[in-house]
C-alpha positions as CSV (number, residue, x, y, z in Angstrom):
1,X,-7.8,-16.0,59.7
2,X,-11.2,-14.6,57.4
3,X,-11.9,-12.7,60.0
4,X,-8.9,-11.2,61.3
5,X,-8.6,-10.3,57.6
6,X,-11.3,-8.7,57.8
7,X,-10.5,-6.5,60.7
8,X,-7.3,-5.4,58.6
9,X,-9.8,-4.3,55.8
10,X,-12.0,-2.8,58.0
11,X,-9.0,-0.6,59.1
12,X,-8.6,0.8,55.4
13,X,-10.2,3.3,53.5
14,X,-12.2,2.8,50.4
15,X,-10.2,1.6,47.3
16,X,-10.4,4.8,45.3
17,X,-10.1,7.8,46.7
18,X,-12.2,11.0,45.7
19,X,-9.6,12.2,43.0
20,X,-10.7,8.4,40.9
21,X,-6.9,7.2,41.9
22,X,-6.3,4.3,44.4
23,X,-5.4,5.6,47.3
24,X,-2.4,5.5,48.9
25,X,-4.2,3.8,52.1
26,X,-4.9,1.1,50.0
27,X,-2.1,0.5,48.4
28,X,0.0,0.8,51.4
29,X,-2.5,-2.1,53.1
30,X,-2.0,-4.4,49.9
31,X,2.0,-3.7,50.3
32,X,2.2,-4.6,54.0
33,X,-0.1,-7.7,53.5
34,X,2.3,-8.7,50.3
35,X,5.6,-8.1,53.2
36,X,4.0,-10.1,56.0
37,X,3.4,-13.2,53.6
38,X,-0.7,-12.8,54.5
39,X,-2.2,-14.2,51.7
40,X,-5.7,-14.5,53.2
41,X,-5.4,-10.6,54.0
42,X,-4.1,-9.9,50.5
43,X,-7.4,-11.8,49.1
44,X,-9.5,-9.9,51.1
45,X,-8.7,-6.7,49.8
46,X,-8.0,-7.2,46.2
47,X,-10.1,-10.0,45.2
48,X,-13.4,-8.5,45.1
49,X,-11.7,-5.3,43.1
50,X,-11.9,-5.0,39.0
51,X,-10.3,-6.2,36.5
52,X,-9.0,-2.4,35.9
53,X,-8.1,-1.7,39.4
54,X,-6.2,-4.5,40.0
55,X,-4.5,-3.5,36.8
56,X,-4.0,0.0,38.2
57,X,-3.0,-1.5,41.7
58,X,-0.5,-4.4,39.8
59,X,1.3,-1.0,37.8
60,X,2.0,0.6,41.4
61,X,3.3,-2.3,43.2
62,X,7.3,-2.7,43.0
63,X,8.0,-5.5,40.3
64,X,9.0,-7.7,42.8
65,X,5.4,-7.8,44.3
66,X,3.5,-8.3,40.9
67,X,4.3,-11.6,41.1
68,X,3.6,-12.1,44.9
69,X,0.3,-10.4,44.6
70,X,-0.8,-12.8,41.3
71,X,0.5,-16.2,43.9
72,X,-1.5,-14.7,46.3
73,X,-5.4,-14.5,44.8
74,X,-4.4,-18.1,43.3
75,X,-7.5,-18.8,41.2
76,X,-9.1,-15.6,41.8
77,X,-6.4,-13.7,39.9
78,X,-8.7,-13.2,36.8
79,X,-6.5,-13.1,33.1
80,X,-8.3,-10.5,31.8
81,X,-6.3,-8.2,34.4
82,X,-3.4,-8.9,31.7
83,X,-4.8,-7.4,29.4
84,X,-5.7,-4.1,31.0
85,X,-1.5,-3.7,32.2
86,X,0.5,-1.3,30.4
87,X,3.0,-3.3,28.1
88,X,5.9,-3.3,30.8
89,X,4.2,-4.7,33.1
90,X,2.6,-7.2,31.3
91,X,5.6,-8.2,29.3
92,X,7.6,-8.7,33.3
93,X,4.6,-11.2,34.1
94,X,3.8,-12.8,31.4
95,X,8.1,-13.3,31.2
96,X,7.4,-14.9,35.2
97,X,4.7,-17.4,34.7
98,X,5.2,-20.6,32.8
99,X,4.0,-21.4,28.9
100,X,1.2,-23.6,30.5
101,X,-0.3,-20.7,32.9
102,X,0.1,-18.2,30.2
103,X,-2.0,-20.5,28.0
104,X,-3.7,-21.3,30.2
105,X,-4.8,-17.2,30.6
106,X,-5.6,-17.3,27.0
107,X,-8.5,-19.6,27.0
108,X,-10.2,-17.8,29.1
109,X,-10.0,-14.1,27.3
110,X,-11.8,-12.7,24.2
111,X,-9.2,-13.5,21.4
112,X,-8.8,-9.5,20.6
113,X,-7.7,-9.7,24.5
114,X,-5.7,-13.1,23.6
115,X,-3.8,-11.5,20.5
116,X,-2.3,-8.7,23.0
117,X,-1.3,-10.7,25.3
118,X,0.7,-12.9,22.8
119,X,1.8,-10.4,19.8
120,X,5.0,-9.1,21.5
121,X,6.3,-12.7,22.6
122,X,8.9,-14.1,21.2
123,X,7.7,-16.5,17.7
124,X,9.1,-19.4,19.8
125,X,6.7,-18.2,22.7
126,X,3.8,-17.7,21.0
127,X,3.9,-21.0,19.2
128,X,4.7,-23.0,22.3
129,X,1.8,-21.5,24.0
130,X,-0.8,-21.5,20.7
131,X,0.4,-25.4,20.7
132,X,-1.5,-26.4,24.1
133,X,-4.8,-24.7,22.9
134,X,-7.5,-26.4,21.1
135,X,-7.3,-26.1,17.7
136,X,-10.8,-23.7,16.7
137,X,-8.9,-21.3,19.0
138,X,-5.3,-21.6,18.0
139,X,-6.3,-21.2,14.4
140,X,-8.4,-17.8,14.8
141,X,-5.3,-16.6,17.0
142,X,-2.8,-17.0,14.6
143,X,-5.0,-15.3,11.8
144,X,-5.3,-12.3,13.6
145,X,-1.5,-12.6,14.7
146,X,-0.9,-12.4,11.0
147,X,-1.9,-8.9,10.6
148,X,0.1,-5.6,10.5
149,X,0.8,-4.6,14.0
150,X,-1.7,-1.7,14.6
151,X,-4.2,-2.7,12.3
152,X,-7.8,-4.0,12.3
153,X,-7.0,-7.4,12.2
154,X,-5.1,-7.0,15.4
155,X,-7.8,-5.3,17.1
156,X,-10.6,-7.3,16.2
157,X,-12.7,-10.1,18.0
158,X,-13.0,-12.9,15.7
159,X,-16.1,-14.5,17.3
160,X,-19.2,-13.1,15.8
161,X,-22.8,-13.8,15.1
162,X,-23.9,-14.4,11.5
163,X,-26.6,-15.4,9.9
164,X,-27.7,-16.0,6.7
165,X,-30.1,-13.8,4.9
166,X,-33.5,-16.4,4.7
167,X,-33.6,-16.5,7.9
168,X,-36.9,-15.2,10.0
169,X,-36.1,-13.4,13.2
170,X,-37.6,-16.2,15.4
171,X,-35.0,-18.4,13.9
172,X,-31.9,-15.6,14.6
173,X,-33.2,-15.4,18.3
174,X,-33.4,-19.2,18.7
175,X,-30.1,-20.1,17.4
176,X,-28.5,-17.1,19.6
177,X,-30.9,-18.8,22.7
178,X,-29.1,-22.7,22.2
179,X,-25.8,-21.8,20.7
180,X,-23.0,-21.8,23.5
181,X,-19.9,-20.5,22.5
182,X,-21.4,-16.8,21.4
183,X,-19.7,-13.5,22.0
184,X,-20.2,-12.5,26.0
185,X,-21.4,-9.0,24.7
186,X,-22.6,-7.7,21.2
187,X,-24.9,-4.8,19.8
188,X,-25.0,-6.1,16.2
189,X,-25.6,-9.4,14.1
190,X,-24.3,-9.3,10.7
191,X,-25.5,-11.3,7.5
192,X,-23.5,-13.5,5.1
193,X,-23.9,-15.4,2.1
194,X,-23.3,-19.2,2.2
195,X,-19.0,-18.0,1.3
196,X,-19.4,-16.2,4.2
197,X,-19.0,-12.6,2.1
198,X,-21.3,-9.5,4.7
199,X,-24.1,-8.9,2.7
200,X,-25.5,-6.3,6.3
201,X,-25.8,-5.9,9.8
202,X,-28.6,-6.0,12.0
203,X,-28.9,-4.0,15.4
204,X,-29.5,-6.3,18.3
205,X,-32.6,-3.7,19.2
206,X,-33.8,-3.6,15.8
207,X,-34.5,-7.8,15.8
208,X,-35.7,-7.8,19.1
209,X,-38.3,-5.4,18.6
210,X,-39.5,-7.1,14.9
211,X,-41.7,-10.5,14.9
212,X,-40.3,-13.5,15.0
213,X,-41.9,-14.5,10.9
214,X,-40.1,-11.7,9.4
215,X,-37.3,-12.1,7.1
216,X,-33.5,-10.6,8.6
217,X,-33.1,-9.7,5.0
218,X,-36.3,-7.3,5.1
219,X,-34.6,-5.6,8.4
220,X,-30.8,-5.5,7.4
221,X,-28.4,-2.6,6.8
222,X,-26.9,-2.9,3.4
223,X,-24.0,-0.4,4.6
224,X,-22.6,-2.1,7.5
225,X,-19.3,0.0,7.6
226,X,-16.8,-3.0,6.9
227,X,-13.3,-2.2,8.2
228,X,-10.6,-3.5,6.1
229,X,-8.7,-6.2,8.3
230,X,-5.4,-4.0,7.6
231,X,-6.6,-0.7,8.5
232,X,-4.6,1.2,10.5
233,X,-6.3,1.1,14.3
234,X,-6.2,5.2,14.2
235,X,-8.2,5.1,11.1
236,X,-10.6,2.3,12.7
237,X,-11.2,5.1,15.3
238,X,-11.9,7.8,13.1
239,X,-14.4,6.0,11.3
240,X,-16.4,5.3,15.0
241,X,-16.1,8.6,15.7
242,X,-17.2,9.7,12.3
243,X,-20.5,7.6,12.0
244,X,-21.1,6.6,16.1
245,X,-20.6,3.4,15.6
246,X,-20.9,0.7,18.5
247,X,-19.0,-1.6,17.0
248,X,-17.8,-2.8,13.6
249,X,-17.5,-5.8,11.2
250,X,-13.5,-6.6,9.9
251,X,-13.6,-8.2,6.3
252,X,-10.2,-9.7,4.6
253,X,-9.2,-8.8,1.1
254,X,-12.4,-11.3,-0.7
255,X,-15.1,-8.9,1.5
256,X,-15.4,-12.1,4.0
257,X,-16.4,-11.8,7.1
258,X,-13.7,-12.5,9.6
259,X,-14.3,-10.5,13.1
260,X,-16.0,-7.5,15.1
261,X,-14.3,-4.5,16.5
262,X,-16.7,-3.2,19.6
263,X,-16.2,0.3,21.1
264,X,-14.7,-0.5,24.3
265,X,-11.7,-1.6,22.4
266,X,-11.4,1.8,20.1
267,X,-11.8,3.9,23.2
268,X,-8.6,1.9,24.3
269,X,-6.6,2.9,20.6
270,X,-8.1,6.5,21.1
271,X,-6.4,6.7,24.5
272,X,-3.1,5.2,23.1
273,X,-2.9,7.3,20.0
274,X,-3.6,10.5,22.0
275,X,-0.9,9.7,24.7
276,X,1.3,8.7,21.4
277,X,1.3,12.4,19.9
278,X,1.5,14.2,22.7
279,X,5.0,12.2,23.6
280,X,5.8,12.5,20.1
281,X,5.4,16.6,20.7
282,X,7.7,16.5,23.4
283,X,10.4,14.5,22.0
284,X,9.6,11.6,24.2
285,X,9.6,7.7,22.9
286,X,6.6,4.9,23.8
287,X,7.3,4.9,27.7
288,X,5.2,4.2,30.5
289,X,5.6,5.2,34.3
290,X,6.2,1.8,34.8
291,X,9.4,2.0,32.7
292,X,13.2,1.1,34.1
293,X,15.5,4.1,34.3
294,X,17.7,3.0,31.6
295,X,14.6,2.0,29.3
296,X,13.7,5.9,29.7
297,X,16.9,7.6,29.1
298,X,17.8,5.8,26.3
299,X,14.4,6.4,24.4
300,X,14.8,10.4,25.2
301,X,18.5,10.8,24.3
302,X,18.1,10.7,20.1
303,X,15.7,14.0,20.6
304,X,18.2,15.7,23.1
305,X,20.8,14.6,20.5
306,X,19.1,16.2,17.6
307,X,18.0,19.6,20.1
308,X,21.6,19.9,21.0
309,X,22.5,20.4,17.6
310,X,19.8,22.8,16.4
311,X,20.7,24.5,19.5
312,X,24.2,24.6,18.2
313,X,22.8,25.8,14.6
314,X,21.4,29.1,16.8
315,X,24.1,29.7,18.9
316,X,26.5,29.9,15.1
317,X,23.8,32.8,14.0
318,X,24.3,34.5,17.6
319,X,28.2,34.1,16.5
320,X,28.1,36.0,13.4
321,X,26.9,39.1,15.6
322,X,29.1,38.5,18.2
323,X,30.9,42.0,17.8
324,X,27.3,43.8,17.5
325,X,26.3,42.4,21.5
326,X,30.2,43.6,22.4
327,X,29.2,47.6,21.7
328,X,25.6,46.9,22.9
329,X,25.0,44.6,25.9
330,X,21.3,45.3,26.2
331,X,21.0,43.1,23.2
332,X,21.9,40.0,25.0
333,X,19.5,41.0,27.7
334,X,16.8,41.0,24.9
335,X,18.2,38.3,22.6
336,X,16.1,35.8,24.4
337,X,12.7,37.6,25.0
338,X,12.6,37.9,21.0
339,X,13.2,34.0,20.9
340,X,11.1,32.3,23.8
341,X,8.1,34.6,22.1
342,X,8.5,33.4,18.7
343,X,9.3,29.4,19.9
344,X,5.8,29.7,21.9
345,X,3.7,31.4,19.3
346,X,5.0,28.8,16.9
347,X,4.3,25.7,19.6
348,X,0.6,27.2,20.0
349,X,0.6,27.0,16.1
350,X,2.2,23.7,15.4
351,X,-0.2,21.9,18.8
352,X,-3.4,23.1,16.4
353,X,-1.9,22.1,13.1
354,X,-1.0,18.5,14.5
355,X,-3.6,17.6,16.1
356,X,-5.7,18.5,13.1
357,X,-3.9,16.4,10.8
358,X,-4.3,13.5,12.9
359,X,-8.3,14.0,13.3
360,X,-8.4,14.8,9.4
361,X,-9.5,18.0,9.9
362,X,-6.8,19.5,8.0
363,X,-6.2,18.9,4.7
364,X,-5.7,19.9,1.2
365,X,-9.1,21.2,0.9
366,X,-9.0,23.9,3.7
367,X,-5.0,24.3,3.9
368,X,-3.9,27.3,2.5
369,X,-7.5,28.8,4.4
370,X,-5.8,27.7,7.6
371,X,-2.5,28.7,6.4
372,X,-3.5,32.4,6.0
373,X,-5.8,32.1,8.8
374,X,-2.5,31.8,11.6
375,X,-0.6,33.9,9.4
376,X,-2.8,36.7,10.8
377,X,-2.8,35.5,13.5
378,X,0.8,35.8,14.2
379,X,0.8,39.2,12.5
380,X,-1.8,40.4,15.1
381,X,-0.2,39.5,18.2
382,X,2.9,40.3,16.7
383,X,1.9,43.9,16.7
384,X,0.7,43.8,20.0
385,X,3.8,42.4,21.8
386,X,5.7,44.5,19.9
387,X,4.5,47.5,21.2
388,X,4.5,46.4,24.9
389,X,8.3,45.1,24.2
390,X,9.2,47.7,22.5
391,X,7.7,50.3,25.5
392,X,9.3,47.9,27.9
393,X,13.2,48.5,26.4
394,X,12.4,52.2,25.9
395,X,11.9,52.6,29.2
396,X,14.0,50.1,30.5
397,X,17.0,51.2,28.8
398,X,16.9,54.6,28.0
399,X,17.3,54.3,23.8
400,X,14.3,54.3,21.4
401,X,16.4,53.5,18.8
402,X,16.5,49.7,20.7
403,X,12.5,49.7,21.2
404,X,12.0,50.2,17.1
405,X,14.4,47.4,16.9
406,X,13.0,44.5,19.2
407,X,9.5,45.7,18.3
408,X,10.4,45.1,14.1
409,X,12.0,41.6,15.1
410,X,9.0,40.5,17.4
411,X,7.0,41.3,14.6
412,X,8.9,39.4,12.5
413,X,9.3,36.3,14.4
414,X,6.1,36.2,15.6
415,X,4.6,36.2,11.3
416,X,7.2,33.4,10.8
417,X,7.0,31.6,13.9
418,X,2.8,31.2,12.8
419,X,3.8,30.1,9.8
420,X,6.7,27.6,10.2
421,X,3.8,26.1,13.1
422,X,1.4,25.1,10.3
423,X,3.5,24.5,7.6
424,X,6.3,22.7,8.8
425,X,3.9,19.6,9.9
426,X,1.9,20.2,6.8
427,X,5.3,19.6,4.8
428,X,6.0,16.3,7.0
429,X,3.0,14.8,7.0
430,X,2.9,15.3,2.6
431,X,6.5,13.6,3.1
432,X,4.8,10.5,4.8
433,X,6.4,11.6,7.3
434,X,4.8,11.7,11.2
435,X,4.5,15.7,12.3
436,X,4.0,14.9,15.4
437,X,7.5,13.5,16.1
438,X,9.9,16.0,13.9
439,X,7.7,19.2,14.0
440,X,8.6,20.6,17.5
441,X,12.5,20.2,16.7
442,X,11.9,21.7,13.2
443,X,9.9,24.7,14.7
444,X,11.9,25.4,17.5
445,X,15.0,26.1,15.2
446,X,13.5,28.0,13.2
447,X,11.8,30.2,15.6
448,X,15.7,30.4,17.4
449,X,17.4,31.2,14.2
450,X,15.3,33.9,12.6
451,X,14.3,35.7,16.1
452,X,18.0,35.5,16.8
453,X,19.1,36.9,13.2
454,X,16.4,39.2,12.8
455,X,16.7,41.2,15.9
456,X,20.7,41.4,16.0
457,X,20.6,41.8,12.3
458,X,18.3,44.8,12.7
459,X,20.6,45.8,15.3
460,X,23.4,45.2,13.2
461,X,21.7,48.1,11.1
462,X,20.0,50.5,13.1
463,X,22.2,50.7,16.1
464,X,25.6,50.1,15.8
């Protein structure tokens, strides 16, 4: 059976294809190994994969073969492939397998790993499952599951190396050489005081590279840049972008000492927060590709809701000139051009401005600098367009009198549409409230309503 396993394998290309995806090859294999019921097959091309591939490989599977694939390795299914699925996914499995396997799962992961497999479960869930751990474990989980959601308490590993102050270097490296249950990985030790309150870190390179009779307090950082166990997770990442950090101590409220946050983890919240703002931009909800039909339509339908009646708002201003397009149709031929222009000047404006309010980079300090800054901007390119539009209808129809006109309103939306793109965010985000989900509905109205009322309004004037 190995062998004719093997054969099948043999017969498939490599896992990942040139483009970094699995490929399709692969996939297709796994799938037909999954239909025939060949679990020896099925081992043979999955086991050996990581952790993150057969995450990737679990995501592309129908749901129906998730759970075939995980009977299939048996004990060779490792749990830390849970906590590399996206939340659909893991939320289906985790739903399949029993309170005993699921805990069972848990042991084996890092508790920041542990904590996101349990926090969306049901309370009843999670304590049936914290029940059959032992109890050092089931009391560090439910600390952590007592932080905000998002926050560094979430996000942190709570087993740590400390060490008091007195201590010698040889006496650091001994205890980390007979102590057992230590971190798997770690770039820093940190120092304490007998209440357990961070007194400084040390680099793992820095003691290894000092004699054993020296003191850790004669080598320690005394700025150990302590994260706040309920920190926002964006903010944890800014701060590791900010000073390079590898990883990070988490104190609660009394300065003690109660966990590590280690890069691989922030590179994870750097991915999620990116994907988070640009869905928020687009009007779409938390979704994955992994998501149900349904799941998908209903999260998109509040922004369609709310673009079909700003939509509505610009269609009432086209109304008011209704009789104005009746003695001119060239102006509903043009109406448009004015307002895509406008809506994607402002979008270029408002991508910048939101993105650098999420970074920090914009603030009160350089704000009205940045302000003025696409202001001209917008009056620049303004002037530009203008001219080529306003060529373009000369030409095109036949009447300079309609060239001056589209020109002045391209002009015109184009300053305004720069503007409403900076400070329609900056108003949200003084509000508390998140620019990168209300912004683009914001902007596009107002881009719609005064290209729309400054062109026919002109035309109202000049033309008619």
């Amino acid at each position: 059976m190995q062998q004719a396993a093997d054969q099948h394998t043999d017969t498939v290309e490599a896992p990942r294809g040139e483009e970094g995806a699995l490929s399709a090859d692969f996939v297709r294999a796994v799938e037909e190994a999954l239909s025939a019921g060949e679990r020896e097959r099925v081992r043979a091309l999955v086991a050996d994969l990581h952790e993150a591939d057969q995450a990737d490989l679990l995501e592309l599977l129908r749901p129906e073969q998730r759970s075939a694939l995980i009977d299939a390795l048996g004990p060779e299914f490792r749990a830390i492939v849970l906590s590399e699925l996206e939340e659909g996914v893991r939320d289906q499995l985790l739903g399949e397998m029993g309170s005993e396997q699921v805990a069972e799962a848990v042991r084996e992961l890092e508790s920041d790993d542990a904590v996101y497999l349990l926090e969306d479960l049901e309370a009843a869930e999670q304590s049936e499952i914290l029940a059959r751990l032992p109890e050092s474990e089931r009391t560090a989980l439910e600390r952590s599951l007592e932080y905000p959601e998002d926050s560094a308490g979430r996000l942190m590993q709570a087993d740590v190396i400390a060490v008091p102050p007195f201590w010698s270097v040889g006496q650091t490296i001994d205890y980390m050489r007979e102590t057992e249950d230590l971190p798997e990985a770690f770039s820093e030790i940190y120092v304490v005081n007998p209440k357990f309150h961070l007194r400084g870190r040390v680099p793992l390179s820095r003691l290894l590279r000092t004699k054993r009779p020296v003191l850790i307090r004669d080598i320690m950082e005394t700025d150990p840049h302590a994260v706040p166990a309920t920190l926002d997770q964006e903010e944890v990442a800014r701060l590791f972008e900010h000073y390079n950090l590898l990883s990070a101590p988490v104190v609660d409220e009394d300065g003690r000492l109660v966990g590590v946050i280690t890069v691989d983890d922030v590179v994870d919240v750097i991915h999620e927060e990116a994907q988070e703002d640009i869905h928020r931009l687009g009007g779409v909800g938390d979704e994955a590709l992994t998501d149900t039909v349904l799941r998908i339509a209903r999260s998109r339908f509040t922004w369609l809701l709310i673009n079909l009646a700003t939509a509505l708002l610009a269609s009432a201003v086209i109304r008011l000139f209704d009789a104005t397009i009746e003695q001119m149709v060239a102006l509903a031929v043009l109406m448009p051009i004015v307002a895509s222009m406008g809506g994607n000047a402002a979008t270029q404006t408002m991508t910048v401005a939101v993105r650098a309010l999420a970074t920090r980079e914009l603030g009160s300090v350089n704000a009205m600098r940045i302000v003025i800054r696409e202001a001209l901007v917008g009056w620049l390119n303004g002037l530009v367009f203008a001219a080529i539009m306003g060529l373009i209808a000369m030409l095109w129809f036949d009447s300079g009198p309609l060239g001056y006109t589209i020109a002045a309103a391209m002009l015109v939306n184009h300053v305004i549409a720069a503007l409403a793109g900076i400070l329609i965010p900056l108003a949200l985000d003084r509000m508390n409230v998140d620019p990168a989900v209300a912004s683009s509905v914001f902007v596009t109205t107002v881009t719609d309503v005064v290209g729309f009322f400054a062109f026919l309004g002109l035309a109202a004037l000049w033309l008619v």
